[in-house]
C-alpha positions as CSV (number, residue, x, y, z in Angstrom):
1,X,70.0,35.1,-15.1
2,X,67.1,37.1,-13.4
3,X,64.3,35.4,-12.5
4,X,60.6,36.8,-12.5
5,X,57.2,35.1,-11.6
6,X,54.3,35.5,-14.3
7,X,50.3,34.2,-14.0
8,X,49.5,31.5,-16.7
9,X,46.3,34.1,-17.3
10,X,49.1,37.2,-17.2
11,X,50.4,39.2,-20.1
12,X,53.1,41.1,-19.3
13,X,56.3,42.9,-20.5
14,X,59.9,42.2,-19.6
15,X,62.7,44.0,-20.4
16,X,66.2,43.3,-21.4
17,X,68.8,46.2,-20.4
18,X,72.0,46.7,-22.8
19,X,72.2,50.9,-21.8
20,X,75.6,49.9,-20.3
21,X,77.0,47.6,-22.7
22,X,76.8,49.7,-26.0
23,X,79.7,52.3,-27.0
24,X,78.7,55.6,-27.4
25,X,76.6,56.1,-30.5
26,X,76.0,52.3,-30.7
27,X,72.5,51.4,-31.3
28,X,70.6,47.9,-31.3
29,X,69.7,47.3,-34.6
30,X,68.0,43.8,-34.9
31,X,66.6,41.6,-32.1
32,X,65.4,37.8,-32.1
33,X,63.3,36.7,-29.2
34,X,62.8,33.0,-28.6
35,X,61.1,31.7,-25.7
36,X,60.9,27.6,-24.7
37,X,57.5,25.6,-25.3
38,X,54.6,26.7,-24.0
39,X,55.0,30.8,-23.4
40,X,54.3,33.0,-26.3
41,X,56.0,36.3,-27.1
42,X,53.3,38.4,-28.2
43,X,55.8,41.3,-29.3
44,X,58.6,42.9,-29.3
45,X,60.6,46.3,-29.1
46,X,63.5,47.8,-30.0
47,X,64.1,50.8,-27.4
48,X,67.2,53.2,-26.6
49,X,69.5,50.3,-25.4
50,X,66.7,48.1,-24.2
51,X,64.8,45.5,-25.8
52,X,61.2,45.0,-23.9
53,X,59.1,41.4,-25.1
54,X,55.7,41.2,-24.2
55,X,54.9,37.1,-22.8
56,X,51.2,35.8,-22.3
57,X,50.1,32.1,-21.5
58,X,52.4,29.6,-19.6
59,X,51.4,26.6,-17.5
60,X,51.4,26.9,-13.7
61,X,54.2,25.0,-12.0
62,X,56.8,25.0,-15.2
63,X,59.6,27.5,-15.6
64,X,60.8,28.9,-18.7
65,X,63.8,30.3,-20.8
66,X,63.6,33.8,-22.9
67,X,66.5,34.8,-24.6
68,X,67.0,37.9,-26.9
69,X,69.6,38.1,-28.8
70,X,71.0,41.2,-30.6
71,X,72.9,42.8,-33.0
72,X,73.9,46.4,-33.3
73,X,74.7,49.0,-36.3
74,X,78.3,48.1,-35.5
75,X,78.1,44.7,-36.1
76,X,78.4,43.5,-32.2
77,X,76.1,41.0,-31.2
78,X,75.1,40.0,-27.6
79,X,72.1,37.3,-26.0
80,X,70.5,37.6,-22.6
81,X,68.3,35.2,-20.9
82,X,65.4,35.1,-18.1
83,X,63.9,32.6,-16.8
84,X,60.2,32.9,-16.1
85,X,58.5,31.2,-13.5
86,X,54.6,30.5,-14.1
87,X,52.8,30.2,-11.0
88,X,49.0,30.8,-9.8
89,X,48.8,34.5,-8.7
């Protein structure tokens, strides 16, 4: 699980990689971001084998789980998680 440091004040986007996962032709079709207590997820995109979530607030000093979770037009689903760490930038 990748790890990436975020200011409480920041709002940023992270992105979650699938390019080399999918079969040929295989697209995402649905995504559910959820994100633990305390960071929002602002939005969310569907891109060519990526997912990118945008993340704002936090409190300094905690660490946090995002997971996206997918399914594709075949019918395959799949869940990745980062953890963010909030710090004072």
């Amino acid at each position: 699980m990748n790890t990436y440091k975020k200011d409480p004040s920041a709002v940023l986007d992270y992105q979650f990689d699938w390019t080399d996962w999918l079969a040929t032709s295989e697209t995402i079709a649905t995504k559910t971001i959820t994100a633990s207590t305390g960071l929002t997820v602002d939005s969310s995109t569907i891109g060519t084998g990526t997912v990118t979530v945008w993340l704002s607030s936090g409190t300094a000093g905690t660490k946090y789980t995002v997971a996206c979770l997918i399914t594709t037009n075949q019918g395959r689903t799949d869940e990745r998680s980062i953890t963010i760490q909030c710090l004072n930038r």
